[in-house]
C-alpha positions as CSV (number, residue, x, y, z in Angstrom):
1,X,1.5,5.8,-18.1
2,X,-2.0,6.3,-16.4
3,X,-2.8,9.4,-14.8
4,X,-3.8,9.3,-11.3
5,X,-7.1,10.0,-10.5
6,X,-8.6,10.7,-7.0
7,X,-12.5,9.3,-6.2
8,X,-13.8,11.7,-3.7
9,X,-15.6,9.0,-1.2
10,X,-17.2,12.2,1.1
11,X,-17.3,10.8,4.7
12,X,-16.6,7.4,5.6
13,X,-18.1,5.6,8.3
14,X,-15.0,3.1,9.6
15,X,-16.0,-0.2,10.9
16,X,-14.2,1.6,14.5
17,X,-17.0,4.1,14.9
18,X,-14.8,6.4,13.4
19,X,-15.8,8.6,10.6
20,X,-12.7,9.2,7.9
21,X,-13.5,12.9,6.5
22,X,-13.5,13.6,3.0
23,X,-12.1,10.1,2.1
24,X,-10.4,10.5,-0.8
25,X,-9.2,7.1,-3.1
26,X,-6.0,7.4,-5.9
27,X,-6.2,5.1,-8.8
28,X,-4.9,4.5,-11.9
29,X,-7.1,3.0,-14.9
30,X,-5.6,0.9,-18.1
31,X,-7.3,-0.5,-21.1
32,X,-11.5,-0.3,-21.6
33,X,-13.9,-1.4,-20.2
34,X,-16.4,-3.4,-22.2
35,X,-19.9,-3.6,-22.8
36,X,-21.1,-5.7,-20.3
37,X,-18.7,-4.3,-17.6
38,X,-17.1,-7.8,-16.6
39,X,-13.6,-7.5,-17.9
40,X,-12.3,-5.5,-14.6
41,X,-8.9,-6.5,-12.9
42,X,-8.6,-5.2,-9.0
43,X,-4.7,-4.6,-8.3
44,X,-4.6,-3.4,-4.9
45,X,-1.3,-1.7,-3.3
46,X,0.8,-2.7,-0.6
47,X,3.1,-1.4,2.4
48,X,4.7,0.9,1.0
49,X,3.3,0.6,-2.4
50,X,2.5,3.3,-4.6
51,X,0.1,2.9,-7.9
52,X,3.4,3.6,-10.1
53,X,5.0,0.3,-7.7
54,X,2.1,-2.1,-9.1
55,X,2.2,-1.6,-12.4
56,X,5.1,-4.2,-12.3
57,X,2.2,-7.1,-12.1
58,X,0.5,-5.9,-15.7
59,X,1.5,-4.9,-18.9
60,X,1.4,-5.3,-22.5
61,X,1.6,-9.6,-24.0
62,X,1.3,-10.1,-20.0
63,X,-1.8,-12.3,-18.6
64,X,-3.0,-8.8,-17.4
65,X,-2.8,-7.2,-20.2
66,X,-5.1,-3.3,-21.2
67,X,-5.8,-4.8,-24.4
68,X,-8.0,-7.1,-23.0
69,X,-8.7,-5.9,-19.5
70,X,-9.7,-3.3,-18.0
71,X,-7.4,-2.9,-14.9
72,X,-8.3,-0.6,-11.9
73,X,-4.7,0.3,-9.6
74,X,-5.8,1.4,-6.4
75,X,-3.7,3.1,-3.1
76,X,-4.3,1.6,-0.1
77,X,-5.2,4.4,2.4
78,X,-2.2,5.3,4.3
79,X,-0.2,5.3,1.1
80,X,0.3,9.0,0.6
81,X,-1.7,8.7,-2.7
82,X,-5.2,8.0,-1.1
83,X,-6.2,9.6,1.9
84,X,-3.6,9.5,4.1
85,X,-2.0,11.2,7.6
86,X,0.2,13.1,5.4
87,X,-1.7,14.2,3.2
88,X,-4.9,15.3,5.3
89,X,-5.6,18.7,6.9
90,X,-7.2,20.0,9.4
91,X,-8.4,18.1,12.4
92,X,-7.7,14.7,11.3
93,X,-4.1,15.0,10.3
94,X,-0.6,13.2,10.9
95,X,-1.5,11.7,14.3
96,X,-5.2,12.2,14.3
97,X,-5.7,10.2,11.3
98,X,-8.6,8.0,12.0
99,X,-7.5,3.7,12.3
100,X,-8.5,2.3,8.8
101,X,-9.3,-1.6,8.3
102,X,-8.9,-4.3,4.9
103,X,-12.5,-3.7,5.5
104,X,-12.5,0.0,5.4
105,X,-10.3,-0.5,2.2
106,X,-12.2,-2.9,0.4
107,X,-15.5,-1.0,1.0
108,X,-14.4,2.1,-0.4
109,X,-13.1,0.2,-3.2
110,X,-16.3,-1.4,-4.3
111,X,-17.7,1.6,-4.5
112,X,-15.0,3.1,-6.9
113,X,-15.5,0.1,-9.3
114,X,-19.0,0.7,-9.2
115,X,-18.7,4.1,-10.2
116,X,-16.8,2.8,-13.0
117,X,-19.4,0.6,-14.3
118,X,-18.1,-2.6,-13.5
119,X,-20.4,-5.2,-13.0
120,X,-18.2,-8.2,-12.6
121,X,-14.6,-8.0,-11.6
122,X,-12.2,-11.5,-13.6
123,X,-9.4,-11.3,-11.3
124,X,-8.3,-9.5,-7.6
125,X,-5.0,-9.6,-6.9
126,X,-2.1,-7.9,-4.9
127,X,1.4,-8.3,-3.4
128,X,1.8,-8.6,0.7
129,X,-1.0,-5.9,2.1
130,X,-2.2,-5.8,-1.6
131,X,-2.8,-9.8,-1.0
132,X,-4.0,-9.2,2.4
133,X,-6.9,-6.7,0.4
134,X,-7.5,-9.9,-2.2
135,X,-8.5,-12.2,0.4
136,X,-10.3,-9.5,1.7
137,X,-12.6,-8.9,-1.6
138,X,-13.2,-12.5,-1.7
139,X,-14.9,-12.6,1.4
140,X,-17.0,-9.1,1.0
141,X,-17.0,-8.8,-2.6
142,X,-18.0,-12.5,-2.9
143,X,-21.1,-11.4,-5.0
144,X,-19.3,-9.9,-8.2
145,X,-15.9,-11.6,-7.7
146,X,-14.8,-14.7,-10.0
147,X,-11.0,-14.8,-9.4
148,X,-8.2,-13.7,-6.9
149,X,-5.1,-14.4,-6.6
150,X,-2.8,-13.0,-3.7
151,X,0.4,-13.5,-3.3
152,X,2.8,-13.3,-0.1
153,X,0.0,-12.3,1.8
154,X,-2.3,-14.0,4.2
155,X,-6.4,-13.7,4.9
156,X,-5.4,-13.3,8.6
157,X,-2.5,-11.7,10.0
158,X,-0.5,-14.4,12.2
159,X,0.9,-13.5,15.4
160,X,4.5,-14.4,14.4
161,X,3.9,-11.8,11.7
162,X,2.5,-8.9,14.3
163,X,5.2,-9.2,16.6
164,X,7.5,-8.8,13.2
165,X,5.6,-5.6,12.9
166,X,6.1,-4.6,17.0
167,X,9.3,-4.4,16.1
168,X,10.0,-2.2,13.1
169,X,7.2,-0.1,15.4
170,X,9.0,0.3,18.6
171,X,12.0,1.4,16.6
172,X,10.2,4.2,15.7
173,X,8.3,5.2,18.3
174,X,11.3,5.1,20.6
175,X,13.2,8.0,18.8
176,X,12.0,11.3,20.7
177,X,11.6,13.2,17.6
178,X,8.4,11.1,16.9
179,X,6.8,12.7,19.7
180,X,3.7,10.8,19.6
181,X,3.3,11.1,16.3
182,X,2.9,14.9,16.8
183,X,6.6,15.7,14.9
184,X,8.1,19.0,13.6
185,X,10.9,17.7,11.7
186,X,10.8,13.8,10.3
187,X,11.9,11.2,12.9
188,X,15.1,10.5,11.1
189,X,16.9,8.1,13.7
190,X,13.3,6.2,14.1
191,X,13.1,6.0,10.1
192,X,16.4,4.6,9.6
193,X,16.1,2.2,12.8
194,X,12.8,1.3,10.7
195,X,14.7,0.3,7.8
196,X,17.5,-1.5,9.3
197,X,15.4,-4.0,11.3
198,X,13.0,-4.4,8.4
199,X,15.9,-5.5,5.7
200,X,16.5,-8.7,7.9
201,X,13.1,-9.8,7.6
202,X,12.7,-8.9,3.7
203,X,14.6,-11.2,2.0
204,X,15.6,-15.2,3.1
205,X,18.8,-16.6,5.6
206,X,19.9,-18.0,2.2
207,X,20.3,-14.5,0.5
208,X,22.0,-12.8,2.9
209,X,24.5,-16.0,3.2
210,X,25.4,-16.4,-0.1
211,X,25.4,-13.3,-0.8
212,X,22.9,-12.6,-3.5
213,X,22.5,-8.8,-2.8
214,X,25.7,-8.7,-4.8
215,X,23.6,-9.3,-7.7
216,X,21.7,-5.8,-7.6
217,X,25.1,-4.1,-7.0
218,X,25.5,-3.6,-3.0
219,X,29.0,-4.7,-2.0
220,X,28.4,-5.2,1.6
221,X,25.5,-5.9,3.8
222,X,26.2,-2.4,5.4
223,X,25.7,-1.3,1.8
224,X,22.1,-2.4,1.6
225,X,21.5,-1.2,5.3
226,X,22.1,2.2,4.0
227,X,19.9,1.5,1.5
228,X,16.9,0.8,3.5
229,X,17.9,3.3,5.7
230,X,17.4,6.2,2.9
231,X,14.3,4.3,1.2
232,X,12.5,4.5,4.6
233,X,13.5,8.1,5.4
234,X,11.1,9.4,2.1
235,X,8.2,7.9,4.1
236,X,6.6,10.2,6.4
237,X,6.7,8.1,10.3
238,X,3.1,8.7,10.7
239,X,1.9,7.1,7.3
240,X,4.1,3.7,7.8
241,X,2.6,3.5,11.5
242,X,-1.0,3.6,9.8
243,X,-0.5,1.1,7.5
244,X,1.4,-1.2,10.1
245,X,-2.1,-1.0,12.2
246,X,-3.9,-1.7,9.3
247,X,-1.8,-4.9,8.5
248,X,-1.8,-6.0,11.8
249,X,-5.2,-5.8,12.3
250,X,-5.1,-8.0,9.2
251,X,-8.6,-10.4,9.3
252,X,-11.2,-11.3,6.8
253,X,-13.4,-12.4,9.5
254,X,-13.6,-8.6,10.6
255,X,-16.6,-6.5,10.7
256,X,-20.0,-6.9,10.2
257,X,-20.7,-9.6,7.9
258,X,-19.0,-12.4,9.6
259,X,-18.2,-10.4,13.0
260,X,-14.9,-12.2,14.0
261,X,-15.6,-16.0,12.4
262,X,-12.3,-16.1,10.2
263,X,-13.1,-19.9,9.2
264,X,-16.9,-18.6,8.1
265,X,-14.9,-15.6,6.1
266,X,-12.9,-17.9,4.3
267,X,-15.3,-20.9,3.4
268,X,-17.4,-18.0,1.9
269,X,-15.0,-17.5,-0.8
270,X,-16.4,-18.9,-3.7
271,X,-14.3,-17.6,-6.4
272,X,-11.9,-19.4,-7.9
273,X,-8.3,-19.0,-5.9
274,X,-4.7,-19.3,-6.3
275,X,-2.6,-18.5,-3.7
276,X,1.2,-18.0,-3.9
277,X,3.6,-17.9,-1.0
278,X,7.2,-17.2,-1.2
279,X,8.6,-20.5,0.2
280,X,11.5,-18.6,1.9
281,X,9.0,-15.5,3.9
282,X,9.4,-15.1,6.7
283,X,6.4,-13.5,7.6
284,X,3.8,-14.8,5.3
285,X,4.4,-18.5,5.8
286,X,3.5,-21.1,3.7
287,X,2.1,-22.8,6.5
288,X,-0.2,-20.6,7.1
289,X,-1.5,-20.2,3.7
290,X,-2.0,-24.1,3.4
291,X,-4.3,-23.6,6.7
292,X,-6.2,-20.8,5.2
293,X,-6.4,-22.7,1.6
294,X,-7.4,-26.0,3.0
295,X,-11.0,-23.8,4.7
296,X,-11.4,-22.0,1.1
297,X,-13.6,-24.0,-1.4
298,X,-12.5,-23.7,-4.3
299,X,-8.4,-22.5,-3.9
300,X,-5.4,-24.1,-4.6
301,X,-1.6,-23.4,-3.1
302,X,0.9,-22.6,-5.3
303,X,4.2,-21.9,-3.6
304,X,7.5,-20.9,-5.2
305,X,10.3,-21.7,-4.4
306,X,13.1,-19.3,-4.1
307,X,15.6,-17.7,-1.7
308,X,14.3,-14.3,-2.3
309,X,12.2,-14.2,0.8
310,X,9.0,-12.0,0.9
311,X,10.8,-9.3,-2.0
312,X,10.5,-12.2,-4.4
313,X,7.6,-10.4,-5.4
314,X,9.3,-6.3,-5.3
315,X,9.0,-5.7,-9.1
316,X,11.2,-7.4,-11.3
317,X,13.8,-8.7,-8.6
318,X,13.0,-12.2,-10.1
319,X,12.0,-12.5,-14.1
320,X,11.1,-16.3,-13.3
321,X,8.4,-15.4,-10.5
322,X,6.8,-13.0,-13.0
323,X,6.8,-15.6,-15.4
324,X,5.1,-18.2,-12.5
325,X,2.1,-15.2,-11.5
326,X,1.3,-14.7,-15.0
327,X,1.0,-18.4,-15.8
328,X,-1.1,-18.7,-12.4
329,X,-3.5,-15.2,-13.5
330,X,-3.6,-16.6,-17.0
331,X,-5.0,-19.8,-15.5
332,X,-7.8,-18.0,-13.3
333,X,-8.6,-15.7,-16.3
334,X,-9.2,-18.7,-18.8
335,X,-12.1,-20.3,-16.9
């Protein structure tokens, strides 16, 4: 496995006005660069992604594969890996964290790969608010770009999806513990309120009625509530509240290259594009990627077809959707 590695970014001017101090990046790196610095692979991380998370969409005999690439994992800020309210001192911690964009991200990004020596980058790609940060490099990164691929994801965060996110929020924020963000001990009735509404929106209608979360050993529904309850209770509140902004705020059109023109952002993106929704999300709907595909120039819709709802995607919860991303990166990499 890849050791961790943190790029020291110094201070960051956000796109806010804000200044992020001692910006800090984790990554992971696999395989070697070559000589002419154009075999890099961008895997960005998503809501509640960490680097070790990702490394489900690579691997050895894979269509990302370190023997022939040379694949850069990064942590989304917010993660707990890169910079992140729990993990900062001093005057910008837990609730003083500064508001970080896909711009912010991406930015910071480009300059890690630079630092690296890459000079072209074969393929972006990224799961949910990893897919977000794909369409986001396509748009701003345009210039050494040639492929990306996000999947489950959308260039522009819909309003169905925010008010999705309002609501995992307010659950949150309305336990007392959370205190503004300002907490002594973790929100625990917030976290586990978190995780209860956010199951139902996870997976499909059709898993939860035929009763597919039998498969990965829960007997009852109450069984994977737990679950969720005790995954989302690692997370400290005021990280998953940071990253929820971030998502929300979701927009390729942001900041100062295209100032707010989401149809300019997207018919920028001249690398070549495959985009994969889940055909069962329920927050990153296919609709809305056939809108966003039909103003890209040269990007095509690939949706699959499952009843695994946006965790299609969640490591290896289906072998067949692996199967479908590698055929779709293997595609983008042999052009």
């Amino acid at each position: 496995m890849s050791e961790t590695r943190l790029f020291d970014l110094g201070d960051v001017d956000l796109i806010s006005g804000e200044v992020l101090r001692d910006a800090k990046l984790a990554y992971r790196t696999y395989g070697e660069l070559n000589d002419a610095g154009d075999n890099a692979i961008v895997v960005a991380s998503f809501y509640t992604g960490t680097l070790e998370r990702n490394e489900a969409y690579f691997g050895a005999g894979r269509a990302v594969d370190p023997a022939r690439h040379f694949i850069v994992n990064v942590a989304l800020f917010g993660n707990a890996e890169s910079s992140s309210p729990s993990n900062t001192t001093g005057p910008q911690a837990g609730a003083d964290f500064p508001k970080t964009t896909f711009y912010d991200n991406v930015a910071c990004q480009r300059r890690l790969v630079d630092t690296l020596g890459v000079k072209r980058v074969k393929l972006v790609m990224g799961w949910s608010m990893g897919g977000c940060q794909t369409f986001q490099w396509g748009a701003q990164c345009g210039d050494i770009v040639d492929a990306i691929m996000p999947f489950c994801a959308s260039a522009k965060t819909s309003p169905h999806n925010i008010l999705f996110l309002e609501g995992v929020k307010s659950a949150l924020l309305a336990d007392p513990i959370y205190n503004d963000g300002r907490y002594e001990t973790p929100p625990v009735a917030g976290l586990k309120a978190f995780g209860r509404i956010y199951l139902g929106w996870a997976y499909s209608q059709a898993y939860f009625r035929d009763h597919h979360y039998r498969e990965r050993g829960f007997e009852t529904l109450e069984d994977m509530l737990v679950d969720w309850e005790n995954d989302h209770l690692e997370w400290d509140a005021n990280d998953l509240l940071h990253k929820l902004w971030t998502w929300q705020q979701g927009d390729i059109g942001t900041g100062p290259i295209y100032k707010g023109d989401t149809a300019s952002a997207l018919a920028s993106i001249s690398a070549r594009a495959i985009v994969i929704p889940s055909t069962t999300d329920l927050y990153f709907r296919v609709e809305d990627n056939r809108r966003e595909v039909a103003e890209m120039p040269n990007a095509e819709l690939r949706p699959y077809d499952t009843h695994w709802g946006h965790c299609v995607a969640s490591g290896n919860n289906d072998p067949a959707f692996q199967r479908f991303l590698d055929e779709a990166a293997a595609s983008l990499l042999s052009c």
